[in-house]
TORSETOR-412309 format. One record per atom (N, C-alpha, C): x, y, z; residue in one letter. Coordinates in steps of 0.1 Angstrom, whole numbers, plus 5000, padded with zeros to 4 digits. Example, Ala and Ser with C-alpha at 12.3 -4.5 7.8 and 13.67 -1.06 7.14 Angstrom:
513249435078A;512349555078A;513249675078A;512849785071S;513749895071S;512950005079S;
//
This chain:
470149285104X;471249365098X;472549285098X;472349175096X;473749045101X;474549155088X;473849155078X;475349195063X;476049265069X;475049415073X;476049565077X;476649575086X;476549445097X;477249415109X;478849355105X;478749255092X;479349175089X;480249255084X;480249385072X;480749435069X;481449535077X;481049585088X;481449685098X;482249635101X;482649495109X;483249445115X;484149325105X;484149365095X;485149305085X;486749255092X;487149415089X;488649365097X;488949295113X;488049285117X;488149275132X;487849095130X;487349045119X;486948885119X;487948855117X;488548945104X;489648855097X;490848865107X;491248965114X;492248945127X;491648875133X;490648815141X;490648715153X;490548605145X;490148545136X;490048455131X;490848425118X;491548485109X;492348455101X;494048435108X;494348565118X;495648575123X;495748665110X;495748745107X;496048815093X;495448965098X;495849095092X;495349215088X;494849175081X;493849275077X;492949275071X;493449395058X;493549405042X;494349515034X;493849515025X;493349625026X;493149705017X;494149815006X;494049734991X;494949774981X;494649844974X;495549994968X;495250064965X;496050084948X;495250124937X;495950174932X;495750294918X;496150344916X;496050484904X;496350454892X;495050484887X;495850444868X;495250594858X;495650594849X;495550704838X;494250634833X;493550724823X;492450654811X;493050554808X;494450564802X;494650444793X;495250384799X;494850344814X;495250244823X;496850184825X;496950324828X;498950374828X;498850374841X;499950334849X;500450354866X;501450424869X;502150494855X;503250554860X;503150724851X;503350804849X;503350914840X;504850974842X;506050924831X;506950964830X;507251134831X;506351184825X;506751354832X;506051424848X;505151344853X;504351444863X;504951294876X;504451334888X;504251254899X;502451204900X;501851304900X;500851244902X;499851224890X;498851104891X;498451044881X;497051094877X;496151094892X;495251104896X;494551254902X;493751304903X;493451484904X;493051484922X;493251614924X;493451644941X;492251604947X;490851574944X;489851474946X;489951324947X;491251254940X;491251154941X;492351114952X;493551244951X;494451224960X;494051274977X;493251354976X;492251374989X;491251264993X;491051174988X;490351054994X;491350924992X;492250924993X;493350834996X;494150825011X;494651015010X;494351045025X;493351015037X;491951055031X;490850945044X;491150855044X;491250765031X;491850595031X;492750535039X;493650605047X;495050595047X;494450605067X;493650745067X;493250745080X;492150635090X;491950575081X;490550435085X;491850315087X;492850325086X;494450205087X;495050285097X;495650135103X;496450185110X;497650165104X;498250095096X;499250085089X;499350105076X;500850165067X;500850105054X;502150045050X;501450035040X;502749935039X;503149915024X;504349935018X;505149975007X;506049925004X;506749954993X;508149904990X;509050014988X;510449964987X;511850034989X;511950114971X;510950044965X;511250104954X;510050214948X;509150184957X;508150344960X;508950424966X;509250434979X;509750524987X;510650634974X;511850504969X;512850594961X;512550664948X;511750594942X;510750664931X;510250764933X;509350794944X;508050934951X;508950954961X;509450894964X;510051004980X;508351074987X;507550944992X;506250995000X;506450995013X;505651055019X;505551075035X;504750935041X;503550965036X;502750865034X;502050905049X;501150985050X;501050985062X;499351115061X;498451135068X;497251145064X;497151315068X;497151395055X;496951535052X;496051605052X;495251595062X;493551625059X;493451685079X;492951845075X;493151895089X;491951825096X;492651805106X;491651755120X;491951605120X;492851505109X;492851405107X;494651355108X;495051475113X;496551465111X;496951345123X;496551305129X;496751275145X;496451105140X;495251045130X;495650955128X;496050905112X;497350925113X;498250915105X;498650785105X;498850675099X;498950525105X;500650485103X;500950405109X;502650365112X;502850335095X;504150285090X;504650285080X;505350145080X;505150075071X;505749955073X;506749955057X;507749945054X;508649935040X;509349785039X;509249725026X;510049595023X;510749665013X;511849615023X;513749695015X;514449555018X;514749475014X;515549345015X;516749425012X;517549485007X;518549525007X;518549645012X;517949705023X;518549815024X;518949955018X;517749975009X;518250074997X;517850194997X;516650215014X;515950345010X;516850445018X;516850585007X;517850655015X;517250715025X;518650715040X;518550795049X;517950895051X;517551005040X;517551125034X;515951135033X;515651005030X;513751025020X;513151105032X;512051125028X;510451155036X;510051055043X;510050975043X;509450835051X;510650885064X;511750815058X;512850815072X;513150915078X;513051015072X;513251175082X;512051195091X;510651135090X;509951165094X;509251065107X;510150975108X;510150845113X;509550855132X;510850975138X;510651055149X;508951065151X;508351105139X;507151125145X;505951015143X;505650985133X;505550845128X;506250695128X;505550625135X;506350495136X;506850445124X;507650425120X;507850315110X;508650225108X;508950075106X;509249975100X;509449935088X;510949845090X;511749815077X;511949635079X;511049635066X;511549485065X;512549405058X;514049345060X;515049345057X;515049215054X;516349175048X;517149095050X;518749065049X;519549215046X;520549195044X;521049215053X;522849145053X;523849185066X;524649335062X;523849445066X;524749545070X;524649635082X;525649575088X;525449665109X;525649745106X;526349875100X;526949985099X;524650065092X;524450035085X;523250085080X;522050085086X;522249945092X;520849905106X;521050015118X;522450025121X;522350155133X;522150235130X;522750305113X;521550465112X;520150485114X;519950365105X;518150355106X;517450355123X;517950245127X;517950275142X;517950455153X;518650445145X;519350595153X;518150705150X;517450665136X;516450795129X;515250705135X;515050645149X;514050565156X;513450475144X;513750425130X;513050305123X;513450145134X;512450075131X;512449965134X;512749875126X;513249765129X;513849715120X;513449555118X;513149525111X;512349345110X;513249275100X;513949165107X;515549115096X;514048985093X;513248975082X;512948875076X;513848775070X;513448585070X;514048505056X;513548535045X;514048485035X;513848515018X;513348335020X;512748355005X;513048215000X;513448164992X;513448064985X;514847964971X;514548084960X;513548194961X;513348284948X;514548414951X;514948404965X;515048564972X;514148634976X;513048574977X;511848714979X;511348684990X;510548764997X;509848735010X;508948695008X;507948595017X;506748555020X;506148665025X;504748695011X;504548815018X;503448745027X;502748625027X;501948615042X;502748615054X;503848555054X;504548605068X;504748735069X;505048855059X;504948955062X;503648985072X;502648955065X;501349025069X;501048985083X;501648825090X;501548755100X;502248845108X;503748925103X;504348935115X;503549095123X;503149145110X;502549265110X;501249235120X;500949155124X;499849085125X;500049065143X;500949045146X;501748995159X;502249065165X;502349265157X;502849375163X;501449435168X;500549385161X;499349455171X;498549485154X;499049515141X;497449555132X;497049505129X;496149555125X;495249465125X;494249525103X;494649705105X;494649765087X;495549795082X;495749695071X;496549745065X;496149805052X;496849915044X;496749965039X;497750005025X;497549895016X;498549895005X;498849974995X;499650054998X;500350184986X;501550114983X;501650044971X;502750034965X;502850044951X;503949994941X;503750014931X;503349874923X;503249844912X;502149774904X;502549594909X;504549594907X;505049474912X;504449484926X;504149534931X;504449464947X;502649414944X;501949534940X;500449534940X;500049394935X;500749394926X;499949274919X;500649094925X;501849174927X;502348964938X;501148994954X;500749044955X;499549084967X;498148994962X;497649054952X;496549054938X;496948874942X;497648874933X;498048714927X;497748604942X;498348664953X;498548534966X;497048544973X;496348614968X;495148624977X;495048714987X;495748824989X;496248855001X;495148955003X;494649004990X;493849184993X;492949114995X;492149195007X;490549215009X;489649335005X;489649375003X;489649524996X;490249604984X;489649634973X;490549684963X;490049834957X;490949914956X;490150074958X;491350104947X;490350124931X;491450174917X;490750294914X;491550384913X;491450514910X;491950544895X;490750614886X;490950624872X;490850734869X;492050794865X;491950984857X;491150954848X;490651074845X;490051134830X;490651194820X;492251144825X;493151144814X;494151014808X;494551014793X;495450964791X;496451034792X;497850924791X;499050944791X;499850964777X;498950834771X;499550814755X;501350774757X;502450854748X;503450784753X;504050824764X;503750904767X;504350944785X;503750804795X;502650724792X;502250664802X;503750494806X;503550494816X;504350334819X;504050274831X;504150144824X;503350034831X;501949974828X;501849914821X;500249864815X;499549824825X;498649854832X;498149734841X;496949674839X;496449624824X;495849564820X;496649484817X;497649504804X;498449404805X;499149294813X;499549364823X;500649314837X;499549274844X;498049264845X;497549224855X;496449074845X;496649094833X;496048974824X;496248844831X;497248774836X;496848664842X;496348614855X;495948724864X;495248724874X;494348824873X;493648844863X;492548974859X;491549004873X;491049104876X;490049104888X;488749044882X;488048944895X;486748924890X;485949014891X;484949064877X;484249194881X;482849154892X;482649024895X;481849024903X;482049074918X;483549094917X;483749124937X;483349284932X;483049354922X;482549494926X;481449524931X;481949604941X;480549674949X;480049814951X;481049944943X;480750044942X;481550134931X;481150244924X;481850324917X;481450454921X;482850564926X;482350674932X;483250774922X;482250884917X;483050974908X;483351084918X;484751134919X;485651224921X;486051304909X;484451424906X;485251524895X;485951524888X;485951384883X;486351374867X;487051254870X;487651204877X;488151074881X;487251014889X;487550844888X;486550734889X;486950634901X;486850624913X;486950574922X;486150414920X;486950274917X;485850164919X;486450084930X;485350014936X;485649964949X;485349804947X;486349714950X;485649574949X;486049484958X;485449384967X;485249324974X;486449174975X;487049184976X;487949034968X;487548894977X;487648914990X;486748805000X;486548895013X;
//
């Protein structure tokens, strides 16, 4: 049984031996392979958003960006009775400091761990965040301005997780995609289009790093939406 061993114990190799979590990336698209639907929030039907929740509860972490949070204002935290308890810490890249005080994430901070990964100088805004118990990680940038996201994942790495769990939006998803970083990739497909309400192509936006269809290893229907799973290393 070396495979099913292999596979069980997936994340636990890649933390003792990579120094890395191990992340699994998530993301929702329309029929016509839209990531955003300018009139509704959600993309995907309460079958597909109910096993995202389990998703969420198999991690101990997730991890987002400052321009999800402000977009959805999510909780991000696992909705499914009897499963509320493991809810996994929250990890956010806000380089400037942008997510309001006010969201779902930070108000809920008290009960849920969560972390902000920064880089700008403002003390007056680090102590509210502070104050609403967030944690605070002042990252460098590089000659682009942007973070390294393997150092992200290293430092994440060095706080003790070991799952991470990528809910973000298509930018962040796909500079993830691109650096090698996912181990896991879980796309969720309505059985609907958007037509022109939809935005964000992600065929298009993902054309020069397309997924190889060989890393797929499962397709699970959710009542009208299409759950595919694929393997990246």
């Amino acid at each position: 049984m070396q495979t099913e061993v292999k596979a069980f114990y997936k994340s636990y190799f890649n933390f003792k031996e990579k120094k890395l979590p191990f992340v699994s990336g998530k993301i929702a698209l329309s029929k016509d392979f839209y990531t955003i639907d300018k009139k509704k929030r959600w993309i995907t039907n309460f079958y597909s958003r109910g096993r995202v929740h389990l998703l969420r509860s198999f991690h101990d972490c997730i991890l987002t960006s400052a321009r999800t949070v402000i977009i959805d204002n999510p909780t991000l935290n696992c909705r499914i009775n009897g499963l509320e308890k493991l809810s996994p810490s929250r990890f956010i890249i806000d380089k400037n400091l942008s997510v309001p005080l006010k969201s779902n994430i930070i108000k809920s901070a008290k009960k849920y761990r969560t972390y902000i990964f920064f880089n700008s100088i403002n003390k007056k805004k680090i102590k509210l965040y502070r104050n609403l118990n967030v944690k605070m990680i002042k990252m460098p940038i590089n000659e682009l301005g942007d973070f390294d996201l393997k150092k992200i994942l290293l430092k994440i790495n060095k706080l003790g997780f070991s799952r991470v769990f990528l809910e973000a939006g298509l930018n962040l998803f796909a500079n993830f995609l691109r650096s090698g970083l996912i181990n896991d990739l879980y796309i969720f497909i309505s059985n609907k289009k958007l037509g022109k309400n939809g935005y964000k192509d992600f065929k298009k936006y993902m054309k020069p790093h397309s997924i190889n269809k060989n890393k797929f290893v499962e397709k699970v229907n959710l009542l009208g939406d299409t759950m595919l799973i694929y393997r990246m290393k």
